[in-house]
C-alpha positions in Angstrom: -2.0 34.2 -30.6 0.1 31.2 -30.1 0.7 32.0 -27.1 -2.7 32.5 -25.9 -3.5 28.9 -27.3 -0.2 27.5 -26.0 -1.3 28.9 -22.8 -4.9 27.5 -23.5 -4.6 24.0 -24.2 -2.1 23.9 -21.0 -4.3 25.2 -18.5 -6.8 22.9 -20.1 -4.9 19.7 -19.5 -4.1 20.8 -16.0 -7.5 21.1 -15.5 -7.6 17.5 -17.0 -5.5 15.8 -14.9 -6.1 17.4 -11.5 -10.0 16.4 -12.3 -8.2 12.8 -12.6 -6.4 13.2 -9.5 -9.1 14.3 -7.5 -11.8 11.6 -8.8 -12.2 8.8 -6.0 -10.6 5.6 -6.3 -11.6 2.6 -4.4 -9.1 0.1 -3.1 -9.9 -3.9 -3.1 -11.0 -3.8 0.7 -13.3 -0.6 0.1 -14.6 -2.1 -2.5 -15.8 -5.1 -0.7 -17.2 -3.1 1.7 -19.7 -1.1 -0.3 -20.6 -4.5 -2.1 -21.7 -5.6 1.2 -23.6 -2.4 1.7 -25.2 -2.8 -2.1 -26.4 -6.2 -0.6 -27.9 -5.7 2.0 -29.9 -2.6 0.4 -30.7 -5.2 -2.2 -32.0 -7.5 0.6 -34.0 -4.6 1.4 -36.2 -5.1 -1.7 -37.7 -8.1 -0.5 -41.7 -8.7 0.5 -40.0 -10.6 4.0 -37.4 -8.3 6.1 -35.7 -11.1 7.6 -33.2 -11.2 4.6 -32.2 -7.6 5.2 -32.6 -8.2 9.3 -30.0 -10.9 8.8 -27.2 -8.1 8.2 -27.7 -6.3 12.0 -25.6 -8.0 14.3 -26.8 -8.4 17.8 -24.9 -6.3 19.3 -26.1 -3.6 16.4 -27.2 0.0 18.0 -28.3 3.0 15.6 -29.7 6.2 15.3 -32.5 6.8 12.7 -32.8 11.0 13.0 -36.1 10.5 13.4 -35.8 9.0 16.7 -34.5 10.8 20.0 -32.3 8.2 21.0 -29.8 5.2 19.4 -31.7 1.7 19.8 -31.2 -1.7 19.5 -31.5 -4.3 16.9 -35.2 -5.0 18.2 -36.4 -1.6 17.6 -35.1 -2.3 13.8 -37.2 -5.4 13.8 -40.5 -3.9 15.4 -40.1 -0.8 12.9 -39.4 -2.9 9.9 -42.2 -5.7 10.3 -44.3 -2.5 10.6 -43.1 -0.4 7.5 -43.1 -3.7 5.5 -47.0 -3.7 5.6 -47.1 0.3 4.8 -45.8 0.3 1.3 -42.7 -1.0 -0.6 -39.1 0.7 -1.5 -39.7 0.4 -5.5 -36.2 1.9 -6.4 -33.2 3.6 -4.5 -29.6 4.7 -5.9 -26.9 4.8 -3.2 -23.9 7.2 -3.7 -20.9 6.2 -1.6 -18.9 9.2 -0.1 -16.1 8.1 2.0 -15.2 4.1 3.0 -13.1 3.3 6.0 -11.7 -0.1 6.0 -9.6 -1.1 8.9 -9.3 -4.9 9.1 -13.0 -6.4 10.2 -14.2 -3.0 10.8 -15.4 -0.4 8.7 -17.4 2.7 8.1 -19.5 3.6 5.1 -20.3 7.3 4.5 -23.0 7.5 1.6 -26.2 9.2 0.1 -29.3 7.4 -0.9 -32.4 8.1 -2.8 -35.2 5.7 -2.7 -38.7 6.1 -3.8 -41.2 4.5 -1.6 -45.0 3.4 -2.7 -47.9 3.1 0.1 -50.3 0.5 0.3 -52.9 3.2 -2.0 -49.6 3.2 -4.9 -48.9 6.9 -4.3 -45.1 7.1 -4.9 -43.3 9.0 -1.9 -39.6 10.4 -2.9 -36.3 10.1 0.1 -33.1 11.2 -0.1 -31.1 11.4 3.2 -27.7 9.9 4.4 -26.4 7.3 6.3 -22.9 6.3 8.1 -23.0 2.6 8.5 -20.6 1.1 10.9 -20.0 -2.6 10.4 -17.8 -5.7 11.2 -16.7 -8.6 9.2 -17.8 -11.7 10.4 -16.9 -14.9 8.3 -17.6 -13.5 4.9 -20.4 -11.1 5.1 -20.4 -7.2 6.8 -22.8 -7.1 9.2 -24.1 -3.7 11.0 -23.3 -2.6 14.4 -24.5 0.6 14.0 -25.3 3.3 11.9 -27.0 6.7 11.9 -28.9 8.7 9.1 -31.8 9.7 7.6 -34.2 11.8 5.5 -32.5 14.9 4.6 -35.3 17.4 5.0 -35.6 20.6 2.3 -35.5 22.6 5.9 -32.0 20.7 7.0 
């Protein structure tokens, strides 16, 4: 019987730690990164997109999976002057994945869930992904591309 709890509380505390191991840790730089991501989600929330336009870089290309092809940062600003008079994002919860930091570049793996209200205040439910790709200028990460989306139930 000793044994069994000897042999019990080990496997337990194994479990323990490994769980510890295997939990993800941000560095500094990482960390940065995905407040720069938080911000510009946050930005998001506004009645006016030009806040959240201001973190696309010119030279910004991305692929929405709703659209055939990657575009450019004008096709974010025709889409999102017209979604801003559809409805508004009234909550979302990002869940980073995996941050790559590599001087003033960086990648951003990472879930979202955002629930969106039309014009008529029916609430419409997301969730999707998205890989950001983004580069330091000055202070602030700006976009230079990205790709995600809606993850559909049939995906």
């Amino acid at each position: 019987m000793k044994n069994l709890i000897s042999i019990s509380i080990s496997t337990l505390l194994l479990f323990l730690f490994v769980a510890n191991v295997s939990a993800q840790q941000w560095t500094d730089e990482q960390k940065a990164v995905w407040a720069g991501v938080e911000t510009y989600w946050q930005a998001g929330m506004s009645e006016d997109p030009s806040g959240f336009l201001s973190y696309f870089d010119d030279s910004y290309f991305g692929w929405n999976y709703q659209n055939e092809s990657p575009g450019p940062k004008s096709h974010v600003v025709k889409s999102m002057n017209y979604w801003y008079k559809k409805g508004k994002t009234q909550y979302y919860n990002l869940t980073p994945a995996s941050i790559w930091v590599n001087g003033n570049f960086a990648y951003v793996h990472y879930y979202y869930t955002q629930v969106n209200e039309s014009n008529d205040g029916k609430p419409m439910t997301e969730r999707g992904r998205w890989t950001d790709i983004l580069m330091k200028k000055g202070d602030k990460w700006m976009l230079v591309g990205d790709h995600g989306g809606e993850i559909k139930n049939d995906d």
